[in-house]
N, C-alpha and C positions, 0 to 999 in steps of 0.2 A: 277903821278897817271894815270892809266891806263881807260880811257875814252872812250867812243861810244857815238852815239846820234841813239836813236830811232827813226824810221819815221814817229813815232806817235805824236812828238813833231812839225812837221809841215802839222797837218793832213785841218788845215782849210786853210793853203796855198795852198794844193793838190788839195783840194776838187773846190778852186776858180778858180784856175790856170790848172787842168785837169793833172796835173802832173803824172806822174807815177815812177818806181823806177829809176831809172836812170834818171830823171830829180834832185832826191833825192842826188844821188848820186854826182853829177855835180854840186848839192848845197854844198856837203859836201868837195868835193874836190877842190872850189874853198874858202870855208872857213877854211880851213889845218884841217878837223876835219875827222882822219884816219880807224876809225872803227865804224859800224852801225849795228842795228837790222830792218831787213825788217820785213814786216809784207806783211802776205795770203791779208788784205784786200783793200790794195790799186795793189792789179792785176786791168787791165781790160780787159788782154786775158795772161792769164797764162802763157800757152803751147804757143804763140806766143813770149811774153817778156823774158823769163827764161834764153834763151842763150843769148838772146843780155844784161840782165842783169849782168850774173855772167860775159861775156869780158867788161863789162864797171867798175865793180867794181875790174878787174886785172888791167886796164889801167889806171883807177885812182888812184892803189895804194891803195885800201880801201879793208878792211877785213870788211866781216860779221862776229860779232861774233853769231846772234841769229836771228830764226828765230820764227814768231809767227801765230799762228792760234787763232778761234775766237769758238772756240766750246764749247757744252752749252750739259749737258748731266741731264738737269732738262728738263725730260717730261716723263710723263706717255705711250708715243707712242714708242715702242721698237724700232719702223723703225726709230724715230728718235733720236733715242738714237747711233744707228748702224751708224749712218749718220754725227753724230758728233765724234764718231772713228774713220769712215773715214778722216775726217777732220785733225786727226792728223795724224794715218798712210800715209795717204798718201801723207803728207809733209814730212816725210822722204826723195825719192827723191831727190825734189826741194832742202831742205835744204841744201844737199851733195851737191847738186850743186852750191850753193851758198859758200861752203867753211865750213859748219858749222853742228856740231852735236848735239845743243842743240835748245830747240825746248820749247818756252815759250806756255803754255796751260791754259785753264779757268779750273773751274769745272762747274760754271750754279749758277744761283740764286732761290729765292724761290720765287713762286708764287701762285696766291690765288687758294686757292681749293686743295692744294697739301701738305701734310703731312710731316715734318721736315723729321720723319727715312726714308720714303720712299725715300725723295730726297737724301738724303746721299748716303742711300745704293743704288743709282741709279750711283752718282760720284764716290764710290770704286770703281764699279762693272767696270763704264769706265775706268776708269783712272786705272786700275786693267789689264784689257786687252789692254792698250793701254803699259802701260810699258812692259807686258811682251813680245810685236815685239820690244817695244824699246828697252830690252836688248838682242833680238839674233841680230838684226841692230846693235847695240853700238851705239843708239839715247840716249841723255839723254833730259827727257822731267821737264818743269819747271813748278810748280803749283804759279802763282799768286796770293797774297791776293786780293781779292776782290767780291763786297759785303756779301750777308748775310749770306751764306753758307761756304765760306770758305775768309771771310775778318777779323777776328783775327789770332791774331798767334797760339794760341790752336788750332783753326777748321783747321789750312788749317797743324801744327802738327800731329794732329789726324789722318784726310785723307792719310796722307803720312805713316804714322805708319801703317794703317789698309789696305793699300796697302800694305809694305812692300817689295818693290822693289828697287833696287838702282838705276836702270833707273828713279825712281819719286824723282825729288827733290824740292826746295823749288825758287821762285823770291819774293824777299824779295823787295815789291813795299813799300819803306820807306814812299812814302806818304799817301797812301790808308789805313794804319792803323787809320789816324785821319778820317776818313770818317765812320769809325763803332765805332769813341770814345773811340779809344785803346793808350795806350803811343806807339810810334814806337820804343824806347831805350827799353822796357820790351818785345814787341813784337818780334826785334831781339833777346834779351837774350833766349829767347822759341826757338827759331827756329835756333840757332845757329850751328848745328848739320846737317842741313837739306838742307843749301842754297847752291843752285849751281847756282845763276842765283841773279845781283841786278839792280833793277833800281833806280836812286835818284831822287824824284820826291819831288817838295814841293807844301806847299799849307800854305797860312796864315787866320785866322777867321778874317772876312769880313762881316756887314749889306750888306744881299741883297745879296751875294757871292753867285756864279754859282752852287756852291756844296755843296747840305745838309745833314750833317751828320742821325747817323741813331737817335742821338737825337734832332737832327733842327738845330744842329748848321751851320754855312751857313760859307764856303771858297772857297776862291779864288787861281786858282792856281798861282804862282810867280817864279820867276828865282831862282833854288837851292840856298839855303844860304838866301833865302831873307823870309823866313817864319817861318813855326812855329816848323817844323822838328830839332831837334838837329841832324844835319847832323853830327859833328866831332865827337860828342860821337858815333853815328853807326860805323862810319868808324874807330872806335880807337876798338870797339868792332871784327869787320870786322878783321880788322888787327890783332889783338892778336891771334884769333883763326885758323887763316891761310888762309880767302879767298884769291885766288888766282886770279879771273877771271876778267872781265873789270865793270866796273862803267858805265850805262847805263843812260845817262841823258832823260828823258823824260816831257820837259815841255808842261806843259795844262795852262799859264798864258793868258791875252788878251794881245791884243794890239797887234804888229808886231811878230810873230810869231821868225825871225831867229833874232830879236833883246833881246826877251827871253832868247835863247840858247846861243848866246854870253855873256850874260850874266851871263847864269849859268857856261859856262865855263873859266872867266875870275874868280869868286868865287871859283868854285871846284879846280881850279887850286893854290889858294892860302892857302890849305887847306895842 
């Protein structure tokens, strides 16, 4: 199976430890784990790290397959609407630099005071202009499920429809569906058509669990295979219809963070 590990999966290692990509990296190449998605938010000087990152991930032997930003195109302020395009544009670059032309993206959540169609038509309209540099570039950009606005498989369907771009495609974040109360096996059948981008992520219902769903229900995140996800049937789904691309592991469990990911990858491996 063709595996990555996101660097999201040791975001509270980094956060302790100061780490940066290439500390990531040096994690990941000492653990034989060959392919990784960085992410825009663990820079902490960009335009400084950028080269000495993409020659540590040649020397390592490590491919990025993906890259991510953190943009949020739910606001009533144009300026800063404009500002979360940039956000993606102008990870193009970096991305190429890094080896990679697909480019994980949010659309924004809902917040009080703000009208469901507005925000919508606020997420086309970006994610509308952001694919279409992404198709004179050949960026292909990835809408993630998550929360209110685009965390079913219909909303974040729709979004991609109402865009209408091939540049917009779909990251099929298998865990995030329990988090709005969706099956994840129905959620991929909806969105089968659409994924260019997955990550396997679990989470099991837990009293007291870190994560509450949009109806209370409360989970925790756990090492793939160890939760509530029918990971085989996605990936039996996955496989029939032809994905191609790499399996993005991204754990959120507690406890020792790179004891998680061995985890999930001694599971996914036996899959």
């Amino acid at each position: 199976m063709d595996l990555a590990l996101s660097m999201w999966s040791v975001h509270r290692t980094a956060k302790e430890k100061g780490w940066r990509a290439i500390d990531f990296l040096q994690f990941c190449e000492a653990e034989g784990y060959r392919k990784v998605e960085l992410l825009a938010h663990f820079w902490q000087d960009a335009a400084r790290e950028l080269e000495e990152t993409a020659a540590c991930a040649e020397q390592c032997g490590i491919t990025v397959v993906s890259y991510a930003v953190s943009n949020n195109f739910v606001s009533p302020d144009p300026e800063a609407r404009r500002k979360s395009l940039l956000q993606i544009t102008e990870a193009f670059p970096v991305a190429l630099s890094l080896g990679t032309r697909t480019i994980r993206v949010f659309a924004g959540n809902l917040l009080d005071g703000i009208e469901y169609g507005d925000a919508w038509q606020w997420i086309v309209d970006g994610l509308g202009a952001a694919a279409k540099e992404a198709e004179a570039a050949g960026m292909s950009l990835c809408l993630e499920n998550h929360g209110k606005l685009a965390g079913k498989g219909e909303q974040v369907r729709h979004i991609i429809e109402a865009v209408g771009s091939p540049a917009l495609k779909s990251t099929l974040d298998v865990g995030n569906f329990l988090l709005v109360d969706e099956d994840p096996v129905h959620a991929t059948r909806s969105l089968l058509p659409y994924i260019g981008h997955v990550h396997v992520k679990d989470f099991k219902k837990s009293d007291g669990g870190r994560y509450k769903s949009l109806q209370n229900v409360t989970f925790d995140g756990v090492p793939a295979g160890n939760g509530d996800v029918d990971i085989p049937a996605i990936l039996g789904l996955l496989k029939q219809f032809g994905y191609g691309g790499s399996y993005v592991l991204e754990y959120e469990g507690q406890g020792i963070e790179a004891d998680g990911i061995r985890e999930s990858y001694r599971n996914m491996n036996l899959l």
